[in-house]
C-alpha positions in Angstrom: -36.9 35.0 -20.5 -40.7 35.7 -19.5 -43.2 33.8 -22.2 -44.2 36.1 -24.6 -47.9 37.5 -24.3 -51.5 36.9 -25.9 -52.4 38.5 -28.8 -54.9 41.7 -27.0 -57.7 40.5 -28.3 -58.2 37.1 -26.2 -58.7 38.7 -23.5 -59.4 36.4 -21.1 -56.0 34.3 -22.0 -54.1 37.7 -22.0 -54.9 37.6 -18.1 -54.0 34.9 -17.0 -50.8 34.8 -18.8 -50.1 38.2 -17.1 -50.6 36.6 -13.6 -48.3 33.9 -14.8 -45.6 36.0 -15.7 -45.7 38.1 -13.0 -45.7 34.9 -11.1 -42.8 33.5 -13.0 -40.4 36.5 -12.5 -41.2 36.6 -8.8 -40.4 33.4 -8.4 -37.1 33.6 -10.9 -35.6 36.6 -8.5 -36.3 34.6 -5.4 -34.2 31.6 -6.9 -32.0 33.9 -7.7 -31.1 35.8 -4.4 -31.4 31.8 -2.6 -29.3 29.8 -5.2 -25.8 27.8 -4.1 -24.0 29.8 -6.6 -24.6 33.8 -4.8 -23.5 32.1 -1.7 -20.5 29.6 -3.1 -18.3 32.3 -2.6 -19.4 33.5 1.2 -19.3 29.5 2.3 -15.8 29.4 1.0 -15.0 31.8 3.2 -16.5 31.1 6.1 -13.4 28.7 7.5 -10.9 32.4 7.6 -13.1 34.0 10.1 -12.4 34.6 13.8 -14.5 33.5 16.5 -16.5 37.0 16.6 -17.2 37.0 12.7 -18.3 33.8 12.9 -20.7 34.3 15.4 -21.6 37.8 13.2 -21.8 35.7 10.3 -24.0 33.4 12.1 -26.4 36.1 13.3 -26.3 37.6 9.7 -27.7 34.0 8.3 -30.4 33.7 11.0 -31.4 37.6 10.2 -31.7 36.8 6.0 -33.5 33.6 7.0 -36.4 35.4 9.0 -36.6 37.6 5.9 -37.3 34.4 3.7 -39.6 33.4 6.4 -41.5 36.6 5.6 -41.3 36.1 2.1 -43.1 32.9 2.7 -45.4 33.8 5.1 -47.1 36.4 2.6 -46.9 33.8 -0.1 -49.0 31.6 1.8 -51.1 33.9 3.1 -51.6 35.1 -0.8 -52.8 31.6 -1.4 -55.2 31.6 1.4 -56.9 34.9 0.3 -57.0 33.5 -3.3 -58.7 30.2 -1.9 -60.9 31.7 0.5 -59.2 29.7 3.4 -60.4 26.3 2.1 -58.8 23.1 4.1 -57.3 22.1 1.2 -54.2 25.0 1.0 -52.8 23.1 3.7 -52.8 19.5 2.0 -51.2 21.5 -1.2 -48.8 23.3 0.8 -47.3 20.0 3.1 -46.8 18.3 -0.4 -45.5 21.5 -2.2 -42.6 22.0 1.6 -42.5 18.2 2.2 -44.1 18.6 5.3 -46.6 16.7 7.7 -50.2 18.2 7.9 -50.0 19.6 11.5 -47.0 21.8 10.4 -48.6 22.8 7.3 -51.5 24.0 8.9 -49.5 25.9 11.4 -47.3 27.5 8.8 -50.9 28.8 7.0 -52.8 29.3 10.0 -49.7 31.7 11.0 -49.7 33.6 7.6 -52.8 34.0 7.7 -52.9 36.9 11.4 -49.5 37.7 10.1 -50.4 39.6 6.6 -54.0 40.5 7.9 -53.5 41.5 11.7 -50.6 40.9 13.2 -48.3 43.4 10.7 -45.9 44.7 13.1 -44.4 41.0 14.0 -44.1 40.8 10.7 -42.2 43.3 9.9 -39.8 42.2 12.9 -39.5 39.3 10.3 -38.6 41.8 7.4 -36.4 43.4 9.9 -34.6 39.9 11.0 -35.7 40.5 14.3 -37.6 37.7 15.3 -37.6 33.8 13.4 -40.0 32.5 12.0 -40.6 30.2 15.0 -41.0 33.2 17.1 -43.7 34.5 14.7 -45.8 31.4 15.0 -45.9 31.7 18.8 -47.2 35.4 18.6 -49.8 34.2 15.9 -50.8 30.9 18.3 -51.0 33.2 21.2 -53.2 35.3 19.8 -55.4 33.0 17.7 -58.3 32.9 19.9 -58.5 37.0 19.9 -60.7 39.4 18.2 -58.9 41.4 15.2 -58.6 44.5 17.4 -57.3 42.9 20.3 -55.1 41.0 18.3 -53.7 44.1 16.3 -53.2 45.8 20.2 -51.3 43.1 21.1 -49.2 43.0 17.9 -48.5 46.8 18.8 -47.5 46.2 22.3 -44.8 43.5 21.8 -43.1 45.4 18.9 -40.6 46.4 21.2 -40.8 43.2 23.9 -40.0 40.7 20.9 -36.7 41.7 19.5 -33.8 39.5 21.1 -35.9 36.9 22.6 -36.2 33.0 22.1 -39.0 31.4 21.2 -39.6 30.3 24.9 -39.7 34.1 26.1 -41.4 35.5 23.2 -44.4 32.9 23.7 -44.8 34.2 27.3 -44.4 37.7 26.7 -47.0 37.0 23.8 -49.7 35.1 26.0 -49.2 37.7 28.6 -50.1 40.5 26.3 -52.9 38.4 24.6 -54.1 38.1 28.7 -54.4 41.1 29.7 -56.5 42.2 26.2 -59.1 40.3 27.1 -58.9 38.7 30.5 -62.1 37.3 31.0 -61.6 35.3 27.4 -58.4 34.2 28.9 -60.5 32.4 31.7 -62.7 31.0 29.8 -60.4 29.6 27.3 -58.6 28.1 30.7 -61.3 26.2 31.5 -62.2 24.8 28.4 -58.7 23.9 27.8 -58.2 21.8 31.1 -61.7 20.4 30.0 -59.8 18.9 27.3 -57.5 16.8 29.0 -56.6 13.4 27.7 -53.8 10.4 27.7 -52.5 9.6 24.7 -49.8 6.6 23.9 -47.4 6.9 20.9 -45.7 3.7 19.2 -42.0 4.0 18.5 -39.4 2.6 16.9 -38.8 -1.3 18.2 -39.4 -1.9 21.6 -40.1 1.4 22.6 -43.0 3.8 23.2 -44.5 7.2 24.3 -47.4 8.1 26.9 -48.3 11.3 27.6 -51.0 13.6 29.8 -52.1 16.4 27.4 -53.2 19.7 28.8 -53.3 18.4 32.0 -54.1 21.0 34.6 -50.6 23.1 35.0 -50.1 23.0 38.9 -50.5 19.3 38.9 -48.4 18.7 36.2 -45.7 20.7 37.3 -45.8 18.8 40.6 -45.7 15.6 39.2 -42.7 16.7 37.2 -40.9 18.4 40.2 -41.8 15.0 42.2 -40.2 12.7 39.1 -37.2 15.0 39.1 -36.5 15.1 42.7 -36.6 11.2 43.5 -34.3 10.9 40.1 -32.1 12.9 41.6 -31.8 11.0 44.8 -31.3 8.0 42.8 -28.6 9.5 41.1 -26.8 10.6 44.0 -27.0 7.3 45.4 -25.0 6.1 43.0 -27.3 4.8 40.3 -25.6 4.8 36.5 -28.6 5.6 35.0 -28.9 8.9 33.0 -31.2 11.7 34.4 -32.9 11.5 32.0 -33.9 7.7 31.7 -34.2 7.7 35.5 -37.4 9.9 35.2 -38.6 7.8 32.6 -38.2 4.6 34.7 -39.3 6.9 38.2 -42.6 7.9 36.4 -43.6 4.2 35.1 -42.9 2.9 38.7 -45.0 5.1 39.9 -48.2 4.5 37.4 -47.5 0.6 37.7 -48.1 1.4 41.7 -44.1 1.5 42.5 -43.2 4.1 45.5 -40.5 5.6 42.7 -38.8 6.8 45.5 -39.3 8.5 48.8 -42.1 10.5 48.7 -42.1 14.1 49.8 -44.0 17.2 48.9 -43.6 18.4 45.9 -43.6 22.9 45.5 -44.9 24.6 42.8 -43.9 28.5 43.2 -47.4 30.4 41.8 -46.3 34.6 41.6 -50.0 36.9 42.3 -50.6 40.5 43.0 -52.4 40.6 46.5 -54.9 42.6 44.9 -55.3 39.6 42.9 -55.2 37.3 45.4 -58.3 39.6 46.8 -60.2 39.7 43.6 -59.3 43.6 43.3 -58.3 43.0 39.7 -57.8 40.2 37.4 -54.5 40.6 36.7 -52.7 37.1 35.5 -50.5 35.3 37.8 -47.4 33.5 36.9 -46.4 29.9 37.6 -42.5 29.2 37.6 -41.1 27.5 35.1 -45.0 28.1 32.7 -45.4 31.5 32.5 -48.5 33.3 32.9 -52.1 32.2 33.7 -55.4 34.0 34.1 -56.2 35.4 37.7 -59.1 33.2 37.9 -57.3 30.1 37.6 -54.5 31.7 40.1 -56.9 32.2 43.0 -58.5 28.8 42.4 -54.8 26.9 42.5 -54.4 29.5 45.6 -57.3 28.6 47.6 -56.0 24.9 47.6 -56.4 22.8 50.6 -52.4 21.9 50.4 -51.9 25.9 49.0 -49.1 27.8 51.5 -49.5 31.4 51.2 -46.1 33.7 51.6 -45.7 37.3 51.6 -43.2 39.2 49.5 -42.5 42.5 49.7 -42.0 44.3 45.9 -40.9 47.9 45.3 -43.8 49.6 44.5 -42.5 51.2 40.8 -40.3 48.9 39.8 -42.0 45.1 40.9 -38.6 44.0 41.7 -38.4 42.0 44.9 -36.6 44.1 47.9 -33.2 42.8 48.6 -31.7 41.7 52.2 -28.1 40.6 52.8 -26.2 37.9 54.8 -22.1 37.7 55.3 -21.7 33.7 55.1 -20.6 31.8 52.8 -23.1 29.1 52.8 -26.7 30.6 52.1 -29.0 31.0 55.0 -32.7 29.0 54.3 -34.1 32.3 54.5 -31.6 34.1 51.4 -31.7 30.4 49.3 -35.6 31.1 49.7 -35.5 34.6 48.9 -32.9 34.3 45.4 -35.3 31.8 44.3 -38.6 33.5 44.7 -36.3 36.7 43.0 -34.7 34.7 40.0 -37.8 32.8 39.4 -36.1 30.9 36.5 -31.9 30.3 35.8 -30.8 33.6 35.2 -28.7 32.4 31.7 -30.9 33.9 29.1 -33.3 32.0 27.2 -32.8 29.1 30.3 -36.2 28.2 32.0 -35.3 25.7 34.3 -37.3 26.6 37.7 -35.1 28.5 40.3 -36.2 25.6 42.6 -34.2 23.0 40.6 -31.2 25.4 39.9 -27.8 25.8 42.0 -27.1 29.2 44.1 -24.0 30.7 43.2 -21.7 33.6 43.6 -21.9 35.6 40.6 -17.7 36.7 41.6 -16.5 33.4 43.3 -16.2 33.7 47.2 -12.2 32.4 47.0 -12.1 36.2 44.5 -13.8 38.3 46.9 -17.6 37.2 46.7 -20.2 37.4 49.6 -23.0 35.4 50.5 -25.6 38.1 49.9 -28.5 38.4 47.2 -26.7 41.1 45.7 -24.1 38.8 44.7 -26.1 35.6 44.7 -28.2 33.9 41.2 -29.9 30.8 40.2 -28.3 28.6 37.8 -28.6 25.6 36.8 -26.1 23.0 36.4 -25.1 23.0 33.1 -25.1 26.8 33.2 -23.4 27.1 37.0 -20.3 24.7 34.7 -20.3 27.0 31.9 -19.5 29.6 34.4 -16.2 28.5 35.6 -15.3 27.9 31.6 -11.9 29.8 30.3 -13.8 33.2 29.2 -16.6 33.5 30.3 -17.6 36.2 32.9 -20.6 37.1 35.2 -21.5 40.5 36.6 -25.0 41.0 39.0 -25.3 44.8 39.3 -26.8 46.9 42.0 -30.5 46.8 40.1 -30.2 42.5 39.5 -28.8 42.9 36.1 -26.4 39.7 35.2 -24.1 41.0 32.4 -22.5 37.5 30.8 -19.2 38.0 28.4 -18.7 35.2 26.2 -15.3 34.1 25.3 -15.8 36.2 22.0 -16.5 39.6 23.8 -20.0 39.8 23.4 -22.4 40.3 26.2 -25.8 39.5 27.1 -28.1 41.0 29.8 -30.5 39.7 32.0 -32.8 40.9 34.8 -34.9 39.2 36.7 -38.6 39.8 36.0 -40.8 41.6 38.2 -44.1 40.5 40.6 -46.1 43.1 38.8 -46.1 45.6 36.1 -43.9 48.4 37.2 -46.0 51.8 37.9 -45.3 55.6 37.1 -46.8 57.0 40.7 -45.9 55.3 43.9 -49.0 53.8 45.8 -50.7 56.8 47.6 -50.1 55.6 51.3 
């Protein structure tokens, strides 16, 4: 029952008790709809369902959950407004969620471009379309924008959003937040790699972090490929330690002065429009395995001293790299190169591991009928290449690069390989 109201004539009291109320009953639906007891009887059901209507009933969860991430975004937001933005929301709200600082201050930060400019990713949240993750990466992306460009970009990934992971959606968002305002997309380059720094991070006993932040991206990607590679070649040589503690151990080696391993080169694959390349346009480039960076920064990586410069030949309207053939089983260096440069990433979707650290494999197996030819061939990586050969699951590349997977519950996912450039309505005028 709602508290019963002030007598009309104290006015001021009768106000505030009406904001309370209002409050109050807001509040009491919300517990309502969320309580244990509207969703006893759907848990107690849960353990009768197939595999597909679990998965359903799964997706169903995630879609009502992004709607109570909405809920809570314009609650916070409504407590910004009220406060006029001052720092202290965020120390109220990380005691009122149980939350550190830095994620309170993300979560307000984000409600804040999502109920004032960025509306249309948040009514992808209303819609159960994107998470609530997914909506923080649009509103980080965007941060350093003006309001209109901000509001364009929010209107260009309405449809681009819908389906992705977090991973995709924060590249598709600092793509479009790019190409709004390129030149602000340099400059916020450069400061940011002016901000570079080591940090060290104490752990539990006997252990600890150290970590390069905002290190400049083609160096750090080298490093990592270098780490990777000579933990590899460990591995293979019949060391028992995990992957993953062998790059730990490979990368102290090497700042201690160690070799790590046997040195070699190290590739980092940077994707630019020749007109790029030429200054033409400014365009952002992509690096494999980051995403997208500003043109500026691409020519400057590409006019290295160590840089090698290879041509690839797109179709003109669609981007997608032109495709050549070979009837052997093992790949020739010239198809290996040319799948990799194509896939750019594992072709799973939502996996990011670089094409350059993923296995080539038949999409059909060659013992069913497969050939050795990019219209049959895909980056995967390991754990994905395994999950291919599990009881169910099923890969088809179409004609266009499309890899259609079926689960073992019948549903499918698509993926295409991204292309060089923007595709274009008119064909080049030559």
């Amino acid at each position: 029952m709602l508290p019963t109201l002030l007598a009309p004539e104290t006015v001021g009291g009768r106000l505030y008790v009406l904001r309370v109320d209002t409050l109050n009953a807001t509040v009491a639906r919300l517990k309502e709809i969320t309580s244990s007891d509207v969703l006893r009887e759907v848990n107690a059901s849960l353990d009768s369902l197939g595999d597909n209507d679990a998965v359903e009933a799964a997706v169903a969860a995630s879609e009502g959950i992004a709607r109570l991430e909405a809920v809570r975004f314009r609650a916070l937001g409504r407590l910004s407004r009220h406060r006029d933005g001052a720092s202290s929301v965020v120390q109220e709200v990380a005691f009122a969620l149980s939350v550190v600082d830095g994620h309170a201050a993300g979560l307000v930060s984000a409600a804040q471009a999502l109920t004032t400019r960025l509306p249309r990713t948040l009514g992808l949240l209303d819609a159960g379309k994107v998470g609530g993750y997914g909506a923080m990466k649009v509103a980080t992306a965007t941060a350093w924008l003006s309001d209109d460009d901000a509001r364009a970009v929010d209107a260009v990934l309405e449809d681009r959003l819908p389906g992705r992971n977090s991973d995709q959606i924060r590249k598709a968002a600092n793509h479009a937040a790019m190409m709004a305002d390129r030149a602000g997309a340099a400059r916020r380059a450069e400061r940011n790699r002016g901000g570079r720094r080591l940090s060290i991070r104490q752990g539990e006993t006997g252990v600890a972090s150290i970590e390069v932040e905002d290190g400049p991206v083609e160096k750090v990607a080298a490093a990592y490929a270098r780490i990777d590679r000579e933990a590899r070649a460990l591995r293979a040589g019949g060391e028992t330690r995990t992957l993953d503690q062998l790059r730990a151990d490979v990368a102290l080696d090497l700042l201690l002065g160690g070799q790590g391993g046997k040195s070699e080169r190290s590739e980092v694959f940077l994707y630019m429009d020749l007109n790029t390349y030429l200054g033409l346009n400014d365009d952002p480039a992509e690096m494999a395995g980051h995403g997208h960076i500003p043109a500026s920064l691409a020519r400057e990586i590409a006019g290295g001293s160590n840089t090698v410069l290879r041509r690839i030949i797109t179709d003109p309207l669609s981007g997608q790299v032109l495709d050549l053939g070979r009837d052997r089983y093992r790949p020739t260096a010239g198809l290996d190169e040319f799948v990799r440069v194509r896939d750019r990433e594992c072709r799973r979707p939502g996996c990011h591991r670089v094409a350059q650290a993923c296995d080539l494999d038949h999409s059909l197996p060659w013992q069913h009928g497969g050939h050795t030819a990019d219209t049959e061939l895909i980056d995967l990586c390991r754990r994905d290449h395994r999950l291919k050969d599990e009881p169910g699951w099923n890969y088809r590349l179409g004609s266009d690069g499309t890899l259609t997977i079926t689960t073992p519950t019948g549903r499918s996912y698509d993926s295409s390989p991204p292309p060089l450039h923007e595709p274009r309505d008119e064909a080049p005028p030559f």
